[in-house]
C-alpha positions in Angstrom: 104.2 97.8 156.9 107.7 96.8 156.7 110.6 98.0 158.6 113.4 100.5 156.7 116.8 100.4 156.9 119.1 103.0 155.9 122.5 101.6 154.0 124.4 104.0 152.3 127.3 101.0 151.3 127.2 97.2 150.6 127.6 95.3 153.5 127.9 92.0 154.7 124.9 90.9 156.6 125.3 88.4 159.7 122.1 86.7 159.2 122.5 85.1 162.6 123.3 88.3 164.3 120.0 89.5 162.9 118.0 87.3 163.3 119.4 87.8 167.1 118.5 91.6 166.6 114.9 91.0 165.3 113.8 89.3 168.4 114.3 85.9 167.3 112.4 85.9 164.1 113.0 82.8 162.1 115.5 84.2 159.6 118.2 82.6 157.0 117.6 84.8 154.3 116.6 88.7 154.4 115.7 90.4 150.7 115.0 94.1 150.7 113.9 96.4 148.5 115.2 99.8 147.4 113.1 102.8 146.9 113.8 105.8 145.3 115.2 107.7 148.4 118.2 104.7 148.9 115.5 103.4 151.8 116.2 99.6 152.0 112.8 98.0 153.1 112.7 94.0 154.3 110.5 92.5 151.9 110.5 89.4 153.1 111.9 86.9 155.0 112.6 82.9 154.0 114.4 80.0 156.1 113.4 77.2 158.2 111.3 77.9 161.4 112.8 77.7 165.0 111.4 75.3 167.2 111.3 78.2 169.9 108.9 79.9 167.4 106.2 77.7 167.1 103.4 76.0 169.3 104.3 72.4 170.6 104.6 70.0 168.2 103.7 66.4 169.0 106.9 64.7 167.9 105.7 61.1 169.6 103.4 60.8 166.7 104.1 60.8 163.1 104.5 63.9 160.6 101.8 62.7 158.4 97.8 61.9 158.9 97.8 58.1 159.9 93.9 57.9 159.1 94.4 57.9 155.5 96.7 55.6 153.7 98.8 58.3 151.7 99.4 59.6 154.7 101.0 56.3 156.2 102.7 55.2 152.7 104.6 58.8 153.7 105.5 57.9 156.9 106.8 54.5 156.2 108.8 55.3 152.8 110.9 57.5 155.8 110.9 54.8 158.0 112.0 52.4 155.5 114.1 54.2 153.7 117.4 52.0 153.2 119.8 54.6 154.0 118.5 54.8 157.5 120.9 51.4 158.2 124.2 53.8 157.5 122.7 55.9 160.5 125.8 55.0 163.3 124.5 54.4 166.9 125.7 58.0 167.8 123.6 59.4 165.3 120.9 57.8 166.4 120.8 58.4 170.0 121.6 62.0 169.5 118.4 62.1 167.7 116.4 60.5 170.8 118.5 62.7 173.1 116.8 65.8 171.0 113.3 64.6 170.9 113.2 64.2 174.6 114.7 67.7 175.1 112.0 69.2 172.8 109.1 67.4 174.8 111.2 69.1 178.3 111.1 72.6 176.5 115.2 72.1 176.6 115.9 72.3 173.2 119.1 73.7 172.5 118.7 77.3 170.7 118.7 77.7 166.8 117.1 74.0 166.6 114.6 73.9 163.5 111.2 72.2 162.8 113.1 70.3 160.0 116.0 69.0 162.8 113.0 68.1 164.8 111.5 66.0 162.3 114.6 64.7 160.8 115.4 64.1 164.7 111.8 62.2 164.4 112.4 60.0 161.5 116.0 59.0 162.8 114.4 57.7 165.9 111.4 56.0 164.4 113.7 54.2 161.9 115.7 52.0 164.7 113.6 52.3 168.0 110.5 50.1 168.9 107.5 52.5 169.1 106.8 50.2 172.7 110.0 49.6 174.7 111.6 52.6 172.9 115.3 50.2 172.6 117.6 50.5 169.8 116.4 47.8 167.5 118.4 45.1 166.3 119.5 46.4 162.6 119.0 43.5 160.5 115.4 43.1 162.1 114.7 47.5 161.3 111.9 47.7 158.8 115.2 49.9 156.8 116.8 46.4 156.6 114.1 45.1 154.8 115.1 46.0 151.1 118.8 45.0 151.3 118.3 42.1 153.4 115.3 40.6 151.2 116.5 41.6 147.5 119.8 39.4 148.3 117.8 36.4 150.5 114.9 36.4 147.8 116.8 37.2 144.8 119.0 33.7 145.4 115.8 32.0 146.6 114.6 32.9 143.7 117.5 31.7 141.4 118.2 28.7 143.0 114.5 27.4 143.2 115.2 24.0 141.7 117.9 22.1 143.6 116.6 20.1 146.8 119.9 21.4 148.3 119.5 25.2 147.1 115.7 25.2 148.2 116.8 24.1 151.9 119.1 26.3 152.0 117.4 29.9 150.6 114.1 29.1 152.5 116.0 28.7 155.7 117.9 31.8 155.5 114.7 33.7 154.6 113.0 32.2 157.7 116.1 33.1 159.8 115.9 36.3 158.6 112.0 36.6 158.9 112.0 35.3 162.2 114.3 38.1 163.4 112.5 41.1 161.6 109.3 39.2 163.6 111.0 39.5 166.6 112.6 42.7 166.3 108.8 43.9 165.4 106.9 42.5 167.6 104.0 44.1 169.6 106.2 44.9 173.0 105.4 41.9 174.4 108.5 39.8 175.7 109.2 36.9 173.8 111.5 33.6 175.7 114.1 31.5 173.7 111.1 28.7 173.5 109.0 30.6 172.2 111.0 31.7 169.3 112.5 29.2 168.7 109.7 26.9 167.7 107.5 29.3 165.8 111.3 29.1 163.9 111.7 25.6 163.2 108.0 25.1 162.4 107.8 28.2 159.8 111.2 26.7 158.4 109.9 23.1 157.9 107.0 24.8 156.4 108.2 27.0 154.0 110.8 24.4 153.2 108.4 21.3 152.8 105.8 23.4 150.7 108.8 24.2 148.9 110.2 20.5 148.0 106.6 19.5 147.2 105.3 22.2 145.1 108.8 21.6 142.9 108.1 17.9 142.6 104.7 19.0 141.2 106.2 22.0 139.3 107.4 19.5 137.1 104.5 19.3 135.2 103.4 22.3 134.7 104.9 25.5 132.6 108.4 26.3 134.1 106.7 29.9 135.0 104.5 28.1 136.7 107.7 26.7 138.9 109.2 30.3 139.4 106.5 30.8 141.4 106.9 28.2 144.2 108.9 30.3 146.5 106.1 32.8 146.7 103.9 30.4 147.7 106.5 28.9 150.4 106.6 32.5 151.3 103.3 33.2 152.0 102.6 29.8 154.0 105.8 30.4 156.1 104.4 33.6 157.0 101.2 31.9 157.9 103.0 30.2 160.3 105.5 31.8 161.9 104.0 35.1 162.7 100.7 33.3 164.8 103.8 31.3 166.5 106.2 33.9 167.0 103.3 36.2 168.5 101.7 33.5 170.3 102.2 35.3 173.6 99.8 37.7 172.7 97.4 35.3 170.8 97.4 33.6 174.8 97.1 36.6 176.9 96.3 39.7 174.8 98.2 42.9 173.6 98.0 46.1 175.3 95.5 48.3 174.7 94.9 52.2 175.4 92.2 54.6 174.9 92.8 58.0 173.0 94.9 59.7 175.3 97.3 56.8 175.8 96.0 55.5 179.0 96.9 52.0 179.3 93.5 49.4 179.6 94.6 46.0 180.0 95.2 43.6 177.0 93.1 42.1 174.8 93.2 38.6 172.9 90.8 40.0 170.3 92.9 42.7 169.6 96.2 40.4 169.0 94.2 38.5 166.6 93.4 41.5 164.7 96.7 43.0 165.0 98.4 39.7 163.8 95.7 39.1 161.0 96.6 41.8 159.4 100.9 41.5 159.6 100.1 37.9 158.3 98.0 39.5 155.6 100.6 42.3 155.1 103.3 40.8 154.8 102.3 37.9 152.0 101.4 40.9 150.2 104.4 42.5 150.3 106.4 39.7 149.1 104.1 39.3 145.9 105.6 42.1 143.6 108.7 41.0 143.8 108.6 37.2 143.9 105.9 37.4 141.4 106.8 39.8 138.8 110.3 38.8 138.7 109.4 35.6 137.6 107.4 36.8 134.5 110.4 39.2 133.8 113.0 36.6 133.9 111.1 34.1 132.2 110.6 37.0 129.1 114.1 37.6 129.1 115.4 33.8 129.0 113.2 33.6 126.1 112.2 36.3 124.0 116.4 37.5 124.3 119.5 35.7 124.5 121.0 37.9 127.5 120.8 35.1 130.0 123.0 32.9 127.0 125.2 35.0 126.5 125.8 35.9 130.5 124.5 32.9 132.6 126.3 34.5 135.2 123.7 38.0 135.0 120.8 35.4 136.3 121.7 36.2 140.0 122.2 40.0 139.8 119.1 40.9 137.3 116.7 39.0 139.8 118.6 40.9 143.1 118.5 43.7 141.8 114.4 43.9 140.1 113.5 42.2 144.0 114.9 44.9 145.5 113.3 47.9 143.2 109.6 46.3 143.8 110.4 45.9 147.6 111.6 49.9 147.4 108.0 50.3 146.8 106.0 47.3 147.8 107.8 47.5 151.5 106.4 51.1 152.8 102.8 50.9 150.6 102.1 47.3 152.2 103.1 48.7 155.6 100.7 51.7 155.1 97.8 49.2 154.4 96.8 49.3 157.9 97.4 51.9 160.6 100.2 50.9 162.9 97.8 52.5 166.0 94.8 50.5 165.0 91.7 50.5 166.7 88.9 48.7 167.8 85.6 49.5 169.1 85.1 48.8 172.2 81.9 46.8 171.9 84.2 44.2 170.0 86.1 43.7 173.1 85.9 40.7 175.3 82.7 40.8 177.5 85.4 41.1 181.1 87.7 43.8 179.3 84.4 46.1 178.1 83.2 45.5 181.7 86.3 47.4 183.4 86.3 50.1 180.7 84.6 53.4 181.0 81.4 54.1 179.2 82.9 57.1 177.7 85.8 55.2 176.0 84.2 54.5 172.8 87.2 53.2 171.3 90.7 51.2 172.1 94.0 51.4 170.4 96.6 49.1 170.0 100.0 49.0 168.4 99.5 45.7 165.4 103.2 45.7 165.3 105.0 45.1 161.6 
């Protein structure tokens, strides 16, 4: 039934006073009705949902399912999105500031689901889902498609000159090795052991690089756009294992269900490194290998590279960064980021100290 109200003149409706009077209800927007005795009946209401008015929601954990992968490509196109870098610090830590009021019940009245959420995806674009710090922004997975179209769009470019192909691969291993970093599993990580993983993954990437060019030379020049792919992908072999090494030596921590911490595991950090490493090379192939078949289509099926020699740069920035726009949050989603393992795949001492009623273990794999 709804409730009548008599108006015998136009008036202008508070809707935050009413929605005061109505005890609260979630109201932005009132429509009524008229019937034939001038009695205006409420028929309906529309607006976004006080936090006040709902059960608890588990804001730790993300909006969308995490056990199937459309659910995860959602939750990491938000998490990646590049605007989330314009986000200032303030901003930022205001949106922390509201997520832990929510989970004290201190909210601050008239807060919505939707500030709670856009509170949520703030907070899990710049703060490690471990130590819960303020991430360094260059290292943010929201970095990733600003900072790789311009490193692997010149990379890219300049993939023929020795000098060019030192260059390019170590600033894309600089840059790697602090989105690595940044993204690692919680795990504290010295100067030593950062550094190396960065020197060998640079000599890597750029001796693969040198050599594959010198062979390039005899094969069809699409053939050689491809060499900084396959640097890429060898550079990520490396470097993650290194970086992450910590964990490969003493295990990541583990948890059951509820998030009760279990010890660390070594099998686990393989896992969890296994599949960054696998990941991660295929994140990098849209871009660094469609590009090339582009590029090479335009240099010779049109005479726009002729006519602007100088477009080369730009055209092959901006195509990397519109595959990464999509190739960065779907090749995150390939795995969850909580992944599990059963707990008869565990190490014979961790199963050992583990209840029998724990059937499974989860562990953050990092990005």
């Amino acid at each position: 039934m709804h409730d009548k109200i008599m108006i015998n003149r136009p008036v202008l409706i508070n809707t935050r006073s009413i929605t005061k009077l109505l005890c609260d209800t979630p109201t932005t927007i009132l429509a009524f009705q008229v019937d034939s005795a001038g009695a205006w009946t409420m028929a309906g209401v529309s607006g976004k949902t006080l936090v006040s008015e709902t059960s608890r929601i588990d804001f730790s954990k993300p909006r969308y399912d995490q056990t199937t992968y459309i659910g995860r490509a959602a939750h990491f196109f938000e998490v990646t999105d590049p605007r989330n870098v314009l986000l200032s610090n303030d901003q930022l830590y205001k949106a922390k500031q509201l997520l832990e009021q929510y989970k004290e019940s201190r909210a601050p009245y008239g807060t919505t689901v939707d500030d709670m959420w856009l509170a949520k995806r703030r907070y899990s674009s710049a703060f490690h889902p471990d130590t819960g710090e303020l991430m360094f922004l260059p290292g943010r997975m929201a970095f990733q498609v600003p900072g790789n179209m311009v490193i692997t769009g010149l990379m890219m470019t300049f993939h023929q000159a020795p000098s060019a192909v030192i260059f390019w691969q170590w600033m894309n291993q600089s840059f790697n090795a602090g989105v690595n970093y940044t993204n690692r599993s919680g795990e504290a990580v010295s100067f030593r052991q950062l550094f190396i993983p960065y020197i060998c993954a640079t000599g890597g990437a750029v001796s693969s690089a040198l050599a594959m060019n010198r062979m390039a030379k005899y094969v069809p020049s699409l053939v050689g756009r491809f060499v900084p792919y396959f640097a890429v992908a060898i550079a990520n072999c490396i470097n993650i294992p290194l970086i992450r090494q910590k964990e490969l030596q003493y295990g990541t921590n583990i948890k059951d269900s509820e998030g009760n911490d279990l010890g660390k595991s070594k099998v686990a950090a393989r896992k969890a490194i296994t599949q960054v490493v696998f990941s991660r090379i295929v994140m990098a192939g849209p871009s660094m290998m469609f590009t090339p078949v582009i590029m090479e289509l335009l240099e010779k099926r049109t005479n726009i590279l002729k006519r602007w020699p100088k477009a080369n740069a730009p055209i092959q920035i901006l195509l990397v960064g519109f595959f990464l726009a999509f190739a960065t949050p779907l090749c995150c989603a390939i795995y969850p980021q909580q992944s599990a393992l059963p707990v008869s795949k565990l190490e014979k001492e961790i199963q050992s100290g583990i209840s029998p009623d724990v059937k499974t273990v989860y562990f953050n794999k990092g990005l």
